[in-house]
C-alpha positions in Angstrom: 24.9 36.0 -58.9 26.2 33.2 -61.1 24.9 30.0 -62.0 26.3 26.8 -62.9 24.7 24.6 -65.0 24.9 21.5 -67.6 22.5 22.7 -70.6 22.6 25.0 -72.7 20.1 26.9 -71.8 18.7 28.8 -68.3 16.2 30.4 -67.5 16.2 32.8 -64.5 13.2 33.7 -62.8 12.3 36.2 -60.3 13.6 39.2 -61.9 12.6 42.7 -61.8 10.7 44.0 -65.3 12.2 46.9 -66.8 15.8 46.2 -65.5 17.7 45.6 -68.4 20.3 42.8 -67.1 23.8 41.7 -68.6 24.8 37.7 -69.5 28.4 36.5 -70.2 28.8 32.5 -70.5 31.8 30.8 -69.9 32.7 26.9 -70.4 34.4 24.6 -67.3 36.1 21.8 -67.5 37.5 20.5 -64.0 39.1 23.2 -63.0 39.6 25.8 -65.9 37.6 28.7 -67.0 37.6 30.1 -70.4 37.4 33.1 -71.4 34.1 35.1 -71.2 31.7 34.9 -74.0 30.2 38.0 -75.9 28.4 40.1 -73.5 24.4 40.2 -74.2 21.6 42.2 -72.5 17.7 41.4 -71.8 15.2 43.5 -70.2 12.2 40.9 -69.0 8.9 42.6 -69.0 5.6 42.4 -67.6 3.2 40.2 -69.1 0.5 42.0 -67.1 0.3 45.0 -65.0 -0.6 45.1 -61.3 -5.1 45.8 -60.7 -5.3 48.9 -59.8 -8.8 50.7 -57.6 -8.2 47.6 -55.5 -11.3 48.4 -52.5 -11.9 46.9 -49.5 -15.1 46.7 -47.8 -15.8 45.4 -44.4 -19.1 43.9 -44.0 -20.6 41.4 -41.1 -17.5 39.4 -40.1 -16.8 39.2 -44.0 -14.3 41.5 -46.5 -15.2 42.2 -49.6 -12.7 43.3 -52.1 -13.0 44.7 -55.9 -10.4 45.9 -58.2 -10.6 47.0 -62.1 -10.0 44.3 -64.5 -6.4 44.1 -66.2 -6.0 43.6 -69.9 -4.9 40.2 -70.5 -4.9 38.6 -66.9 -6.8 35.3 -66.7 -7.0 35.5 -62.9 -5.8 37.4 -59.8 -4.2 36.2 -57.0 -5.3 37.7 -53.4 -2.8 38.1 -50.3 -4.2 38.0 -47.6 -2.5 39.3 -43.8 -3.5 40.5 -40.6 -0.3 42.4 -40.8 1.0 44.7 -43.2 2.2 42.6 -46.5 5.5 44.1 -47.4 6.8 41.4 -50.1 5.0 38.6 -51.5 8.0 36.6 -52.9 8.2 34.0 -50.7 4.2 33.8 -49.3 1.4 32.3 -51.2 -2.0 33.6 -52.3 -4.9 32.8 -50.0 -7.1 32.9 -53.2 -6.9 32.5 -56.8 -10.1 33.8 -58.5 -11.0 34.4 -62.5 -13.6 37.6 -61.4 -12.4 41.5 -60.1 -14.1 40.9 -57.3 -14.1 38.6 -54.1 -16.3 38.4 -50.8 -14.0 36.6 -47.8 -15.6 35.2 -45.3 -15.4 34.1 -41.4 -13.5 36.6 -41.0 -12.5 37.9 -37.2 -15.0 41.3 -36.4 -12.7 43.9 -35.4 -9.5 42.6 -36.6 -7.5 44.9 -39.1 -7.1 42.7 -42.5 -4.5 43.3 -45.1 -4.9 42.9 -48.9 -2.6 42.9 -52.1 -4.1 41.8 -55.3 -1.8 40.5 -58.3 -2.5 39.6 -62.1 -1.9 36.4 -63.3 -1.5 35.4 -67.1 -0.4 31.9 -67.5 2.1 31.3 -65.0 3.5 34.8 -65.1 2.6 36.7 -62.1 2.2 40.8 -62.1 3.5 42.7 -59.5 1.6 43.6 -56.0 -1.5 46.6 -56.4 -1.1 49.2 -54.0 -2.5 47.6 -50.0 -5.7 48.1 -48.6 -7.1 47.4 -45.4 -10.6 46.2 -43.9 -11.4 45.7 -40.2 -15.1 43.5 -40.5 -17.4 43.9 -38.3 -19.7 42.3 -36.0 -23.4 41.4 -36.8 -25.8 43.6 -35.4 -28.9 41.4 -33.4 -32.1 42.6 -33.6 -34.3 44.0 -30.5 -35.9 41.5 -28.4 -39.0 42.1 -25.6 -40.7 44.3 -27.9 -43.9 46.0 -26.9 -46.2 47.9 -28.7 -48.8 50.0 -26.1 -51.4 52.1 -27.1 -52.8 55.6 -26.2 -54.7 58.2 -26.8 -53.9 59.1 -30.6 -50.3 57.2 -30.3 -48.7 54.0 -29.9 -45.5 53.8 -27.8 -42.9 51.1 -28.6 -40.2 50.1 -26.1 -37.5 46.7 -26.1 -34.7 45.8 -24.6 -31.3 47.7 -25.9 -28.6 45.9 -27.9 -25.0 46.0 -26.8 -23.0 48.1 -29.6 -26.1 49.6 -31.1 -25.5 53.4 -32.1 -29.2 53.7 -33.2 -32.7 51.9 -34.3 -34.8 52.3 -37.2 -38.7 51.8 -36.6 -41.0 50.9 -39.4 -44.4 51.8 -39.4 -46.9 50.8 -41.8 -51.1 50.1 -41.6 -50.3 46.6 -43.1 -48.3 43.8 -42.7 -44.2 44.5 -42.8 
């Protein structure tokens, strides 16, 4: 690409770190060109890296994600999809937050979430972590019409079943719970 411009200075943003690029400058007026100037090279860097052990963890219609901290960030940025995020370029975060970790909530149960997670120092933004996914899930009710009937050395307990339940814990005690 070229650019055209009336300073003398540019800065060009959006470039990849560790690709060294090369710079000639020429002057315009009207119509003419000159010659090129002397070739230069620059090789813009990351002024952080991207979190990496970035976690999801689906909870009761809530996500909860957690990432080691990066040396020098002074915040993250969360990205947040219900489809696979390929490039955040042109998207913005859903979340800026100063912690390595983040609870989202009112979340759809059952619907697949997508997260990438990038460091932020300043204005300068690392690149994506590695995606992770979390499906949340729905809240489990507790039994209802419970009845408690005794016997001979025994007590039986019975209550109406809950839809989704894979199993119930009972709690026994000789006081109080």
């Amino acid at each position: 690409p070229s650019f055209t411009v009336t300073t003398t200075t540019k800065t060009i943003t959006g470039l990849t770190a560790g690709t060294q690029y090369h710079y000639v400058v020429t002057t315009k007026k009207g119509s003419t060109e000159s010659t090129k100037s002397t070739e230069v090279t620059a090789t813009p860097v990351l002024l952080v890296s991207a979190p990496i052990n970035v976690q999801a963890t689906a909870g009761n219609k809530q996500n909860t994600l957690s990432w080691t901290a990066v040396t020098g960030a002074d915040s993250y940025n969360i990205y947040q999809s219900t489809r696979t995020i390929a490039d955040i370029s042109n998207i913005s975060p859903d979340f800026n937050v100063t912690t390595t970790t983040k609870t989202i909530t009112d979340l759809t149960a059952g619907t697949p979430y997508y997260y990438v997670v990038t460091a932020k120092k300043g204005s300068a933004e690392s690149i994506k972590s590695t995606q992770v996914i979390a499906t949340p899930v729905a809240p489990v009710t507790a039994p209802t019409n419970i009845q408690a009937t005794a016997g001979h050395r025994q007590n039986t307990l019975s209550w109406t079943a809950v839809t989704g339940a894979d199993s119930y814990n009972i709690y026994q005690s000789t006081r109080t719970i």
